[in-house]
N, C-alpha and C positions, 0 to 999 in steps of 0.2 A: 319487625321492620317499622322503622318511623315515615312519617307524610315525606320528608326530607327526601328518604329512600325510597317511595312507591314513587316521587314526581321527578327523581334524578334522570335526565336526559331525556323529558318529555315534554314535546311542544303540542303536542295534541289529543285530550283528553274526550272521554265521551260518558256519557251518564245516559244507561239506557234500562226499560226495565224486563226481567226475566219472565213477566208475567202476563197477570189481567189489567195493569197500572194498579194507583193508587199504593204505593210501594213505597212512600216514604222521598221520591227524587227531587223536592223539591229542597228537602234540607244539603243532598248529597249537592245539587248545583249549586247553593248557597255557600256550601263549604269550600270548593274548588274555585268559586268565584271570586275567591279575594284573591286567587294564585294565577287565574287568566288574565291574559288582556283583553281577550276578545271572547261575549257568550254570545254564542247561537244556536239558533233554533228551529229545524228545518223541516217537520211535520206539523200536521194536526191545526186545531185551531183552537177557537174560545171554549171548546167543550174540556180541554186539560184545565187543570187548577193545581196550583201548587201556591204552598203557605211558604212567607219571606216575613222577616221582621222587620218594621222599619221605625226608627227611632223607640224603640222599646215597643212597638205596637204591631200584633198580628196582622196581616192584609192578603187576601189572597189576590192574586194575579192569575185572569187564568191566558193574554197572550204575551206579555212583555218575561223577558227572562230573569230570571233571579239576579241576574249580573245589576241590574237597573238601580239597587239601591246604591252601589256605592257610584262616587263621586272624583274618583279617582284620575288624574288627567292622563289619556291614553287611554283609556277602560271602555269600549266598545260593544255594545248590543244588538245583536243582527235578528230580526225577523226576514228565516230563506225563502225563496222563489217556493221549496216545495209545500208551504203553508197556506193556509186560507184564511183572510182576516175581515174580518167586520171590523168597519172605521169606525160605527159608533163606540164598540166596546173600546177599539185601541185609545179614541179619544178620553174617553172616560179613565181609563186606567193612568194614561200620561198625566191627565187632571190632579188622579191621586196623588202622582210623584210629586207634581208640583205642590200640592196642597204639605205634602208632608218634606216639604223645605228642599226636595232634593233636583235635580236636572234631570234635563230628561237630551242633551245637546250630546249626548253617547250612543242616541237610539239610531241605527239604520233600517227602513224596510225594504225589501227586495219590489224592485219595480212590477216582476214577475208572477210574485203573488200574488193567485187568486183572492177577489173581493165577494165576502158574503152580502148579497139584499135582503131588506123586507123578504121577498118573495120566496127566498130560501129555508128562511125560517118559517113563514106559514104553511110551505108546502113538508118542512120535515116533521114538522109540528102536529100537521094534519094525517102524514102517514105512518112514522115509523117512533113515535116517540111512547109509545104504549107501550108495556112491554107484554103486558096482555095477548093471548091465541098466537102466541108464537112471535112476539114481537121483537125486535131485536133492542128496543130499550136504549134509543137511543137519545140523547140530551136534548134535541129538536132547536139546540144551535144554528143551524141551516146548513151543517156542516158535510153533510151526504151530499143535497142537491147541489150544494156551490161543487164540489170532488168530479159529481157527474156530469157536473157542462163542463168541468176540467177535461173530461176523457171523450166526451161526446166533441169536441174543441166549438166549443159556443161560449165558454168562459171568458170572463172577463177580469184581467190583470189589473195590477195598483197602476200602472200609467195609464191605462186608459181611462179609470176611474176620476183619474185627476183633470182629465180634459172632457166636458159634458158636452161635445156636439161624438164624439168617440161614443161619450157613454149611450146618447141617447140609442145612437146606432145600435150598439151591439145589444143590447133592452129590446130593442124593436123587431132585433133576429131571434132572440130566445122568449120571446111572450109567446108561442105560439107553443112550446112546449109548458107552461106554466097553466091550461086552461083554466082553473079552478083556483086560480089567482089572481085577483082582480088587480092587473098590473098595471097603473098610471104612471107611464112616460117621462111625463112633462113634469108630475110632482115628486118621483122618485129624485130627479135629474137636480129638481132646482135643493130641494132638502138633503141631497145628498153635498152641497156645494160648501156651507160652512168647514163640513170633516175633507174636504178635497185638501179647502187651504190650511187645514193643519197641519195636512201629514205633507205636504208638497214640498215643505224641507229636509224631508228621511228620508224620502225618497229615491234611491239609487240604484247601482247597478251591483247588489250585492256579491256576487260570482266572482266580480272583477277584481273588487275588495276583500274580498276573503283570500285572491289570490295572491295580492300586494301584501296582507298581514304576513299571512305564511312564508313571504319575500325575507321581508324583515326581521321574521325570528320572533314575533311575537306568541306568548302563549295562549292555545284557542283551546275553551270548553265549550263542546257539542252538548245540548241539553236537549235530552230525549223526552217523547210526550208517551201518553197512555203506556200501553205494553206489546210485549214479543206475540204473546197469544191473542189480540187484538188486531196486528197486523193483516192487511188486506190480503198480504200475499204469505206470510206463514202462522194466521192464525185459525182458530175454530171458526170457519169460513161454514155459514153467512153471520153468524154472529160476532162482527169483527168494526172496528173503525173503517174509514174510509183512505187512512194514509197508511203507507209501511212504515211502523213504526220501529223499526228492526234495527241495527248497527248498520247495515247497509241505506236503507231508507234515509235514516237521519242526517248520515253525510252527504251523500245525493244532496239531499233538499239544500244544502246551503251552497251546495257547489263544488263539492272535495272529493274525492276517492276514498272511501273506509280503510284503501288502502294506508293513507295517512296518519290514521287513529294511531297512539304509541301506547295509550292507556284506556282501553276499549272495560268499561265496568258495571257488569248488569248486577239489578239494586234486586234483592231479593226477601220477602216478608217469609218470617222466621220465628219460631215452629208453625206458625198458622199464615194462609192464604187468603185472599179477596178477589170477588167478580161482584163487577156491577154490570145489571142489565140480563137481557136472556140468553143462554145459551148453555151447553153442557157444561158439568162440573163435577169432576169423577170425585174429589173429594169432601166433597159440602157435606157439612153437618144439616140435616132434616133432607135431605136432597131436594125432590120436585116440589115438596111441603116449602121448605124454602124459598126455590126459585119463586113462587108463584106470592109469595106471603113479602121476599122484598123486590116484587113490582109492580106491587098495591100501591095506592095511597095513604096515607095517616098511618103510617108503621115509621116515622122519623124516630130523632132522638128524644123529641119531648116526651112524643104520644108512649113510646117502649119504657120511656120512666114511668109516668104516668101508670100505665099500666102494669106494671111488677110493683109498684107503691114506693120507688126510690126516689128520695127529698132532692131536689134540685133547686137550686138558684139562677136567677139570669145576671149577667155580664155584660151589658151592649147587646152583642147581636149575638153571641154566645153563651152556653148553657154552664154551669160549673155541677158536679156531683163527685161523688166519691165513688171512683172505679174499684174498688173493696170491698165495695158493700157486701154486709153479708147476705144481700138477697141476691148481690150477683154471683159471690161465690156459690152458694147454692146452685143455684142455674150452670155454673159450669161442669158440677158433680151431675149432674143429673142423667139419671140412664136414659132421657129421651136426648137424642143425636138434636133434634131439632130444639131445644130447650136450652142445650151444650152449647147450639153455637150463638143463640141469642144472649145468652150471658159472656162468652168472649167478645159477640161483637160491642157489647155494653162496656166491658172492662179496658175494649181498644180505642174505643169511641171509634169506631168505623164508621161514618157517616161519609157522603159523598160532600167534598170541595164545592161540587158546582151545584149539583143539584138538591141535595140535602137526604136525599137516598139512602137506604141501610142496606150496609154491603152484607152481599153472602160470605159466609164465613165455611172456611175448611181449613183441615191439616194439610202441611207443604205438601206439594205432590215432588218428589225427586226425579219422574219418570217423566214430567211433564217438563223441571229444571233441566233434566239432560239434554233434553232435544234443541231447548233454548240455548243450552253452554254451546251446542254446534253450530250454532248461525252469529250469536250476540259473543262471543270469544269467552276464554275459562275462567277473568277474573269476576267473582263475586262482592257483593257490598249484603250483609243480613242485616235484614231491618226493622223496627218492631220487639225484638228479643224480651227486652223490657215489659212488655203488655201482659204476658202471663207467667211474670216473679208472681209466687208465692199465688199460683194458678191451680196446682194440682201437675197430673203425669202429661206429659204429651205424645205426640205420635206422629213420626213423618211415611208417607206411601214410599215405597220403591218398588213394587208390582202389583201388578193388575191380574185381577182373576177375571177368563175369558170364558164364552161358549167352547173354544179350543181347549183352554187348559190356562197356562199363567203368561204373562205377556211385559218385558220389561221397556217397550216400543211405545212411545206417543202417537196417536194420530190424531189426526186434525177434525175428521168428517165426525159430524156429531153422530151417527149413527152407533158408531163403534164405544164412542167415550159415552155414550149414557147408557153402554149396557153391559161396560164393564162394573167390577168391583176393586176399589182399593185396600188390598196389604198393608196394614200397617205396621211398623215395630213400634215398641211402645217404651217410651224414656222419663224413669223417674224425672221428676217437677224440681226445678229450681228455688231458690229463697230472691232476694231483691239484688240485683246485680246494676244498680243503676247508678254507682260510686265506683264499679270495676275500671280499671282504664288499660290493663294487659290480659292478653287473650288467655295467660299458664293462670290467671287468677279468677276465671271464670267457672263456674260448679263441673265436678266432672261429665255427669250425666249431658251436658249442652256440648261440652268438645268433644263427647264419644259420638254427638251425632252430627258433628260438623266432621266428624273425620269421616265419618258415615258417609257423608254428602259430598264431600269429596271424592271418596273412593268410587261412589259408584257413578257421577256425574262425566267426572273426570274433570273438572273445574278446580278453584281454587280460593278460597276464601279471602280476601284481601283485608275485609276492614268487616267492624260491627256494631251499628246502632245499639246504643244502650238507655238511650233516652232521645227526647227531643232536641235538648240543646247541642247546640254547635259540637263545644269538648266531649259531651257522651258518646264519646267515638273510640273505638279502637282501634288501631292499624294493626296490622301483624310483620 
């Protein structure tokens, strides 16, 4: 099946991921985004990141949507009511567009959206951004606290934010929950005023406009943040974000029914999985030796070269090395589980977008994909594939070994997933498929375990990263 034939009779598309994030979505919204007119974005805040190309040059963005770089007249980018946004950062980013020749007269933000302060961040900062004794590992964005005046209803929206006798007020009803924040009023109020009158022109009633697009027949790409098992409401609950970032959640936030979605496609990392941050992870390589090892400090991508002795160069603000090394493959053969996955996360360069964080590293879990085909819908996007050509064998879970017996059932409550054991089957290693461009020309050993994953999911493979670039795609 060509792109032709996956988008024939679809006005509304959705990019969500089946996971922990960090899945590769920001390429798949990049790709869709030449074929939308309209991208939005209806969860999460500044703690998502996702890499875009703009005029030959990497940049990550982590609130404006992939749609932003083009320039297209009619091409539209929505920041929804169900998002949380810090003007400094939005400021800052728009800057970049501007700096790198492009417009930014496409961007709308939802009035409705929550605004993160100063005081959100020092407070996430100060409590939950450790990941350390149980920590939940979270970016310290301010991205919890601004969620919980969301819910607690003391939050404060982009139109009030824009009118400072509004702001002062609602600042002066929530300092009393902030004790251990030293919250000035008056200087919040007036420094907050330059980002008022930036954004005081994108500022709209996006709900309204999302519903006038869909009027028109224009085509909308939904561009999902973090992951399925992140979500507030169906993930490893407490270790989760603060927004549903689910198929459901994401269209909410801009204002739509999911029921509306025509191409609903969760992005899936393939043969191997990632989690940032603390929480269970039935199939991590080193398991709790892991968790605890990346949510230290000085364990980035320098310091793990550095220390395995692999030669690197710098790039600007980026690292270059050779993911071949033969010190990494070594590390990937290695009978210590924990050793295995330090060398794939080095081969995948899994480092964190936002925070520079080394992601845990496991083999897919299929038990944990099924649950997500049930909520996020059956088509799939694999992503990744490319990372471990010419890697060695690999291994996907599709059962859990229990205190009962074997269990092919996801659950959520970490008690259950950190005391299970992952089944693996085990699948001869590929050679370099990153010139493949049809799925019949892929190694057999990789389509025996996508039929694998189908069969027992119940899902449907649609497309498959083969590389980073745009073309390294395959449709089915």
């Amino acid at each position: 099946m060509g792109i032709d034939k996956l988008l024939d009779g679809v006005q509304v598309a959705s990019i969500v991921c089946n996971q922990w994030g960090d899945t590769g979505k920001g390429k798949f919204s990049d790709y869709f985004s030449e074929w939308a007119d309209v991208i939005a974005r209806g969860t999460g805040g500044n703690n998502a990141g996702h890499t875009v190309v703009v005029n030959g040059e990497k940049r990550v963005f982590h609130l404006l949507p992939a749609g932003i770089v083009y320039d297209s007249e009619g091409k539209f980018n929505i920041l929804g009511k169900g998002m949380v946004v810090n003007p400094k950062v939005l400021v800052q980013e728009m800057d970049e567009i501007i700096d790198a020749g492009k417009t930014i007269d496409n961007l709308m933000v939802s009035r409705d959206a929550h605004v993160i302060l100063d005081y959100h961040v020092g407070q996430d900062k100060a409590r939950y951004e450790s990941q350390g004794n149980g920590g939940v590992g979270s970016t310290g964005r301010g991205i919890g606290p601004c969620y919980s005046d969301k819910v607690g209803r003391r939050g404060i929206r982009m139109f009030e934010f824009l009118d400072k006798n509004i702001l002062s007020s609602k600042i002066g009803k929530v300092k009393d929950f902030y004790p251990n924040q030293k919250i000035d009023i008056e200087k919040i109020v007036e420094e907050s005023r330059p980002f008022a009158r930036r954004l005081f022109p994108f500022v709209s009633d996006t709900d309204a406009e999302m519903q006038t697009f869909l009027k028109q027949g224009k085509k909308v790409l939904l561009e999902g943040a973090q992951g399925l098992l992140l979500s507030v409401e169906h993930g490893t609950y407490p270790y989760v974000t603060s927004s549903d970032c689910s198929l459901n959640g994401t269209a909410s936030g801009v204002g739509i029914s999911s029921r509306r979605i025509d191409l609903p496609l969760g992005i899936v990392k393939f043969p191997f999985m990632t989690r940032v941050g603390g929480g269970p992870f039935p199939t991590e390589l080193g398991g709790v030796k892991s968790e605890k090892y990346c949510g230290e400090s000085g364990h980035e991508l320098e310091n793990e070269l550095e220390s395995n002795g692999i030669y690197f160069t710098r790039h600007g603000e980026g690292i270059k090395y050779d993911s071949s090394h033969p010190r990494i493959l070594k590390m990937i053969k290695s009978e210590d589980s924990f050793v295995r996955g330090a060398g794939m996360r080095l081969a995948a360069g899994e480092y964190g977008a936002t925070t520079g964080r080394p992601r845990r590293i496991g083999w897919t879990d299929a038990v944990a994909l099924k649950y997500a085909v049930g909520i996020n819908g059956p088509l799939m996007v694999l992503t990744k594939a490319d990372c471990l050509s010419n890697k060695g064998d690999f291994e996907i879970c599709y059962e859990y070994a229990t205190s009962m017996g074997f269990s092919t059932r996801f659950g959520t409550d970490e008690g259950f997933l950190r005391s299970v054991k992952p089944i693996n089957k085990v699948y001869e290693g590929y050679g370099d498929i990153g010139d493949v461009r049809s799925f019949d020309k892929l190694p057999k050993s990789f389509r025996d375990a996508v039929g694998d994953l189908e069969k027992f999911t119940g899902g449907r493979v649609a497309m498959v990263s083969v590389g980073a670039e745009r073309d390294a795609t395959i449709v089915r």
